[in-house]
N, C-alpha and C positions, 0 to 999 in steps of 0.2 A: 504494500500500500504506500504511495505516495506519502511523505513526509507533512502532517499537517503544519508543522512551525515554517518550510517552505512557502505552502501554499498562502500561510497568512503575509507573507513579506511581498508576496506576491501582488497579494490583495491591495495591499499599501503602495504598491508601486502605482497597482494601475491605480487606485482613487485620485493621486498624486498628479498624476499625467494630464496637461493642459497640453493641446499643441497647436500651432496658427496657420496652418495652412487654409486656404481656401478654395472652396468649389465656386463655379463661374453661374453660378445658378443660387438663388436663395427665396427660400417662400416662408413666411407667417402662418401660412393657415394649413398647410399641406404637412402631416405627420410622418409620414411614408415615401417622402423623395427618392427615387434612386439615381438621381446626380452624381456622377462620379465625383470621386476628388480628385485635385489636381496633379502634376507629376511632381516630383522632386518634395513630398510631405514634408515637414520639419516635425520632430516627436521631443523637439526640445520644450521644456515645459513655457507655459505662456504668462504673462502676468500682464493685469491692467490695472491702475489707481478708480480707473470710472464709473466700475459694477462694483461695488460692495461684497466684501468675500459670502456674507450673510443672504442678498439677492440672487448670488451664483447660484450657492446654493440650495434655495429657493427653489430656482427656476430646474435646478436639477431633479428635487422631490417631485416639484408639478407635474416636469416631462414623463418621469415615469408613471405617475398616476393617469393621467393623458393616456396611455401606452397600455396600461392593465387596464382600465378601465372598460366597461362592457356596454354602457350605456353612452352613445356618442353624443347626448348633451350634457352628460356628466366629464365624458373628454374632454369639450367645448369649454366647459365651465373654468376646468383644470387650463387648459391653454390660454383663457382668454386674462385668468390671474396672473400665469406667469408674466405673456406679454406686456399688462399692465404694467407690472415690476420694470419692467427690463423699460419698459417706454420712459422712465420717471429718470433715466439714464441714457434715454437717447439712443437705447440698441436694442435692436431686435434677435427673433431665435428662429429655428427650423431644425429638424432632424436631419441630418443624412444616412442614408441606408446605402451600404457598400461592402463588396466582401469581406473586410476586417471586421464587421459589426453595425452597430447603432450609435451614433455619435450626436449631441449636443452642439449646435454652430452658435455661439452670441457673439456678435459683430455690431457696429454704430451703424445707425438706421444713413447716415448722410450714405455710406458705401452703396445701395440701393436703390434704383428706379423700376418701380412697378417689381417687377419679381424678376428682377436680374442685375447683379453684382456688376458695377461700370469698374472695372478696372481701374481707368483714369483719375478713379479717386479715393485709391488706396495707396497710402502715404507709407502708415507703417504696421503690417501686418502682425503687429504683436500685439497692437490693439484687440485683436479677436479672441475667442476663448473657446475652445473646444474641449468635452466631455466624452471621453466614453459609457456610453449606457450598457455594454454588453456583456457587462463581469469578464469572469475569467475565460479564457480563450480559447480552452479545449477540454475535454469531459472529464481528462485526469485533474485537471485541477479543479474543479468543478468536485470531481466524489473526494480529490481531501479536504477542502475546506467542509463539505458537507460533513466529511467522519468527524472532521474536529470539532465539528458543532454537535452533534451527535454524544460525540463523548463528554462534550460540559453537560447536556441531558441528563446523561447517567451519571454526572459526578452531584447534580444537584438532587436530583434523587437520592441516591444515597446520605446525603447529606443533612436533606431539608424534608424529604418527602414526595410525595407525587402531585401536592396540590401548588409545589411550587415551579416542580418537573413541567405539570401541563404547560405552563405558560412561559419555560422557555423552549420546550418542543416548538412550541406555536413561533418561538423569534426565531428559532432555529429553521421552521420553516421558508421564514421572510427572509431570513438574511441569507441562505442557501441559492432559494428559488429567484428573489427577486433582485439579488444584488451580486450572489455569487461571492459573498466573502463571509469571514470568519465575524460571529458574531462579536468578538471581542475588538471588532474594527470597526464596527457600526457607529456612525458620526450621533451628536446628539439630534441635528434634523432628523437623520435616519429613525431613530427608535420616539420620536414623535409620532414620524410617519407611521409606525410601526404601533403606535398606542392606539391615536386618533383615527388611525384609514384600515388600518389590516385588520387590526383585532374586530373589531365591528363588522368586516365586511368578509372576512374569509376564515376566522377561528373560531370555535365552538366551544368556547370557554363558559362555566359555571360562573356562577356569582362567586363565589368563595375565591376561585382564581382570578378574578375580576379585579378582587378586592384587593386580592397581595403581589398584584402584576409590577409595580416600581419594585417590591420588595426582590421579586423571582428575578427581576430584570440584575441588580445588582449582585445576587446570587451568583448567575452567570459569567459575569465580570469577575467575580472574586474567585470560580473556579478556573478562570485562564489567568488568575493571577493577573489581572489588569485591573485600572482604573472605569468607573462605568463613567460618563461622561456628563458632565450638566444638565441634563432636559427638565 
C-alpha cells in the first residue's frame, strides 16, 4: 500500500499550486469549458495582492459546490456568489476542463471582451490565479490518502467510540471523495464547507453525532497528531 505520510505531502503540494498560464478563451457562466490551455504552462506558483487570500478561497469552496451540486439553480446560486466576490475585485472566474483535470481561472475582468481573452491586454500574467479542483492525480494516491483517512476512523473509534467514529467517517468521506486529500489537510473553509453543505446534504448522521460533530472533528486532528484549524 502506498505510503499515507506521502500521499499527504502530496496533498499539500497540490493545494499549494497557483499557476498563471492562460487559455485564449474565458466564460462567466459556462462550468464545463473544454478550452485548451495554452503551450508553454508555467506551474510556478502565482501570487496577486488584489483577491484576498480569504475570497480565493471562497471562490474555490463555491466552485466546487457549483460542480457537486445537483440542482442547476442551486449551481447558479453557488456561481452567481462566487462571481459577486470576485467582481468586488474586478476579476472574474471560469473552469477549464483539460486533460490534467479541472482547474479554477481568476483573472481581472479588464483582460476580457464578451467571452474572449484580448491578449493585447495582458501586461502581467501573474496577475491570474489558477486552482486545481481535481485532487490527487491518479487512483494510487487517491486509495492512500483514502487508507489514511480511514485509519484516523479506526483510531477515533477506539478511542472515543462510535458516536464520535460516525462523524469522522462522514469527513472522511468528504475529504477523500470531494477533495482527494488527507483529512488532517482540510483548510478551515474546507470543514465549514464540510459542517454547513455536506453534513446536511449527503451524511446521515443522528442527532447525538450532530451534536458532538466540532468535538469528533478535532478528535481527528488529534489522531494524525495535527492541529484542527480555526473554523
Amino acid at each position: 500500500m502506498p505510503d499515507p505520510q506521502d500521499a499527504h505531502d502530496d496533498a499539500q503540494d497540490e493545494r499549494a499550486r497557483r499557476t498563471t498560464a492562460m487559455d485564449d478563451r474565458a466564460s462567466d457562466a459556462v462550468e464545463d469549458t473544454d478550452a485548451p490551455d495554452d503551450e508553454g504552462h508555467d506551474d510556478e506558483a502565482a501570487s496577486t495582492d488584489e483577491v484576498p487570500e480569504a475570497v480565493v478561497d471562497d471562490a474555490e469552496r463555491l466552485t466546487h459546490l457549483a460542480r457537486e451540486a445537483v440542482d442547476d439553480d442551486e449551481a447558479a446560486a453557488y456561481r452567481v456568489d462566487r462571481d459577486a466576490q470576485l467582481d468586488a475585485h474586478d476579476f472574474t472566474a471560469r473552469v477549464r476542463e483539460d486533460d490534467s483535470g479541472a482547474t479554477l481561472v481568476m483573472h481581472p475582468q479588464e483582460w476580457v471582451e464578451g467571452d474572449t481573452i484580448r491578449p493585447e491586454r495582458i501586461e502581467d500574467t501573474d496577475r491570474a490565479i489558477e486552482l486545481s479542483l481535481s485532487g490527487s492525480d491518479s487512483p494510487d494516491d487517491w486509495q492512500a490518502v483514502d487508507d489514511h483517512n480511514r485509519e484516523l476512523v479506526a483510531r477515533v473509534r477506539d478511542a472515543h467510540g462510535d458516536e464520535h467514529a460516525a462523524v469522522v467517517d462522514a469527513l472522511a468521506d468528504f475529504a477523500s471523495n470531494h477533495y482527494a486529500k488527507p483529512i488532517d489537510d482540510l483548510s478551515a473553509t474546507e470543514l465549514r464547507e464540510f459542517e454547513a453543505d455536506y453534513v446536511t446534504r449527503n451524511a446521515w448522521l443522528d442527532d447525538d453525532a450532530l451534536a458532538v460533530l466540532e468535538e469528533s472533528v478535532r478528535y481527528a486532528f488529534d489522531a494524525a497528531r495535527e492541529r484542527v484549524p480555526d473554523w
